[in-house]
N, C-alpha and C positions, 0 to 999 in steps of 0.2 A: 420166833421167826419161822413159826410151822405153815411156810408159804406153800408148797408140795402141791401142785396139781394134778398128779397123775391119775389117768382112769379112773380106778374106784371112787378113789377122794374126790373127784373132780363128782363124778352120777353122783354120790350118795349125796351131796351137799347142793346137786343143783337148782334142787323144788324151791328147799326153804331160802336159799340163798334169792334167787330170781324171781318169784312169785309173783310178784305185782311185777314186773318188766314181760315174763310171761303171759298174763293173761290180757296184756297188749295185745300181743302178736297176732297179726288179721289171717286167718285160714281163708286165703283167696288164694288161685293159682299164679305163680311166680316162677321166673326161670332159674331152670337146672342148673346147679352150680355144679359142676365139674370138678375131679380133681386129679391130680397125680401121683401116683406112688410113685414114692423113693425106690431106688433100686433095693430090691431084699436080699437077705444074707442067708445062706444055706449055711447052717454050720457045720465046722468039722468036726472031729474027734475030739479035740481039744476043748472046742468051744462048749460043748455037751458037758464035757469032765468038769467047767469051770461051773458051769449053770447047776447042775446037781451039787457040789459042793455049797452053791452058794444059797441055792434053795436050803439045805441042809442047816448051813447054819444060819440061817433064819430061824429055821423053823421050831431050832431048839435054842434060839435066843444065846448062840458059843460067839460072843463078841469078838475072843481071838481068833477064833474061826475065822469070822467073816471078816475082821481087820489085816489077816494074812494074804487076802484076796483084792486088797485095795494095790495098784500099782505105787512105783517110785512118783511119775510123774502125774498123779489126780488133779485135774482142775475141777474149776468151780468157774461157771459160765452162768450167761444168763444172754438169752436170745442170740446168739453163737458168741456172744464177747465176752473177755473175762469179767467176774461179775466186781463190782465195787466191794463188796465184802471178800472179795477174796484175800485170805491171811497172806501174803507176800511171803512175811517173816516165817511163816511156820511152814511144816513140812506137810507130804502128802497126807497122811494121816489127820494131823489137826485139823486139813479143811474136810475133809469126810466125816470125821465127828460132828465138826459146826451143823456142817450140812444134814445129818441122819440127828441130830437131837443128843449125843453122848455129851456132850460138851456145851458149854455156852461160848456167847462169838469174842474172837480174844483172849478166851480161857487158855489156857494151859494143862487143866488138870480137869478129870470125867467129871461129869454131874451138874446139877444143879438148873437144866432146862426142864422145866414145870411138866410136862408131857410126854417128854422124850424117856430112852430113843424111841424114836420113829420107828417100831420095828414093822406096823401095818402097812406104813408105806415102803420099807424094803420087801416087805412079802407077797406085794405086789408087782415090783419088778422083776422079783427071783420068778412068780410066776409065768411072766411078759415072753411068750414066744414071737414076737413078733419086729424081727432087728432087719436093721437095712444097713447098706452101706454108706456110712455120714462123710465120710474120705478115705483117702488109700489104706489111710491106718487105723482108723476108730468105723467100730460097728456099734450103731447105737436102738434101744431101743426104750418105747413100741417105735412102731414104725412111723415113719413120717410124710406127710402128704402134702401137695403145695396147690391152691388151687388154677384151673387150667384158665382160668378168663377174671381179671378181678374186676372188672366192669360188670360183669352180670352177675359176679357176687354183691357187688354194693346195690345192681337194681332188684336181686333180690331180696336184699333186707330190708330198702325202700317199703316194696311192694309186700310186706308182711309186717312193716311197721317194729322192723327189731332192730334194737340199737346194740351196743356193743356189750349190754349184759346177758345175751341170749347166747347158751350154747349150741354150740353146730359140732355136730358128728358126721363125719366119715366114714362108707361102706365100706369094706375091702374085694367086697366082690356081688356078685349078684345075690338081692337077697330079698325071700319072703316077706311081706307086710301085712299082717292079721288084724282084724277088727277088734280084737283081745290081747291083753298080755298073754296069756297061758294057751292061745289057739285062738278056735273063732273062724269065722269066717274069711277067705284071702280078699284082698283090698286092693291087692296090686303087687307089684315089684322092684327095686330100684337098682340102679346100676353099682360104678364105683363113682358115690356124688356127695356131697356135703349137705346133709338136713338139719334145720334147726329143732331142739329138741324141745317137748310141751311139758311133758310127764316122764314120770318115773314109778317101775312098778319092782316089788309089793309098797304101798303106802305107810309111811311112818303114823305108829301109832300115836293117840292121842298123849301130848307132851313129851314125847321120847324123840332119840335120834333118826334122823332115817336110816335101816337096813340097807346092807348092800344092796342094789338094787340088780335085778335078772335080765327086763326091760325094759325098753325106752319107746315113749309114745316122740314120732317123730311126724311132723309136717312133710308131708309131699309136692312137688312141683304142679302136682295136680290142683292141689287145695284139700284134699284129703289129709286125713291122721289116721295113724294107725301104727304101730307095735312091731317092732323086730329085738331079736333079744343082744345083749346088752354083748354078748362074745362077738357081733358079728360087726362091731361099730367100735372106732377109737374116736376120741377130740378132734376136732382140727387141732388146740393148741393145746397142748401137756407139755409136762417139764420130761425128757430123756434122761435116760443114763446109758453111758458110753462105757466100750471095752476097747483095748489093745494089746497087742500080742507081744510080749517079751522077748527078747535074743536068746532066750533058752526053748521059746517056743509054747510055754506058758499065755491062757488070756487071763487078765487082769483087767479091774474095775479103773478106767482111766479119766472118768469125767462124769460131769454132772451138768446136764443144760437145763437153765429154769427159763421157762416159758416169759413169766414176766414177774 
């Protein structure tokens, strides 16, 4: 059940995964899909203290670590509703292991998920500076973006010929477009907007995985392509992970939203 979309996993897998839906996609000019960011979360003190621990124990793989940092009340979501796999029966913990690969689904006792755990994909969200405000009480991140017009979303993908295997990434801010992944020549600039993505840079070698990737060759409203790197672009859709703040004043890991 290593469904996990977030960021990395989502770019590193997007070439081989899309390839033939990709080289569909008509590089004509198509209008500016727009987007919203979610309100962002300045963190506190607290917030800081939870995030370096939690990087931490990732980073040295202290399962009791990073299980001391899971709240009482962890869900398990999927597109903001509770997800159908979520363990009723079992406690916070149990669904966090299902969830992160310690466990298999139903289990009771560690082990036995082929892959897992997941610790790539937690060392990806321990890195995620980027949280917004998801409700009064939960701060979730990366950040989340909602788009501003879906009607000129959908005549955008018309008019580029991309259907719903094509990913689209979101700026967070104004940002350079190079004729090159590594530099090059400037090509243009784009705002805060949702481009569909073509490529991915450095290239997985012959018969191997693709590498992290740095970045991303993305379609512009112009009909151009051209390269911005991979820090300055999130999904439209990834799965989040959500915090909330304890009556002691503690942040704790209090959810989990998968994308789809």
């Amino acid at each position: 059940m290593r469904s996990l979309t977030i960021p990395a996993a989502a770019a590193a897998l997007l070439i081989a995964a899309n390839a033939a839906s990709l080289a569909e996609v008509k590089q004509v000019p198509y209008p500016a899909v727009k987007v919203q960011l979610a309100d962002s979360y300045k963190p506190d003190a607290a917030f800081e203290r939870m995030q370096r621990a939690f990087a931490d124990a990732v980073a040295k793989k202290d399962a009791p670590a990073l299980f001391a940092l899971v709240g009482p009340t962890f869900v398990w979501l999927s597109q903001g509703d509770v997800s159908d796999q979520f363990d009723f029966g079992g406690d916070a913990l149990q669904n966090f292991k299902v969830v992160f690969g310690f466990r298999e689904f139903k289990k009771y006792v560690d082990g036995g998920v082929s892959d897992g755990p997941y610790w790539d994909i937690l060392a990806t969200f321990a890195a995620d500076k980027t949280h917004d405000i998801a409700t009064d009480t939960l701060v979730c991140g990366p950040t989340d973006a909602s788009i501003a017009d879906d009607n000129a979303f959908e005549s955008a993908k018309q008019k580029i010929n991309a259907d719903d295997s094509v990913e689209w990434y979101f700026t967070l801010a104004d940002t350079p477009v190079t004729a090159a992944p590594t530099g090059g020549a400037p090509i243009g600039r784009t705002g805060i907007v949702a481009l569909p993505v073509i490529n991915t840079y450095p290239a997985a070698p012959a018969g191997q995985a693709p590498p992290p990737p740095t970045n991303l060759q993305v379609l512009l409203p112009t009909g151009k392509s051209g390269w911005i790197p991979i820090s300055a672009a999130l999904p439209l859709v990834t799965d989040r992970l959500c915090f909330a703040m304890t009556p002691d004043g503690d942040w704790k890991i209090a959810g989990y939203d998968q994308a789809q």
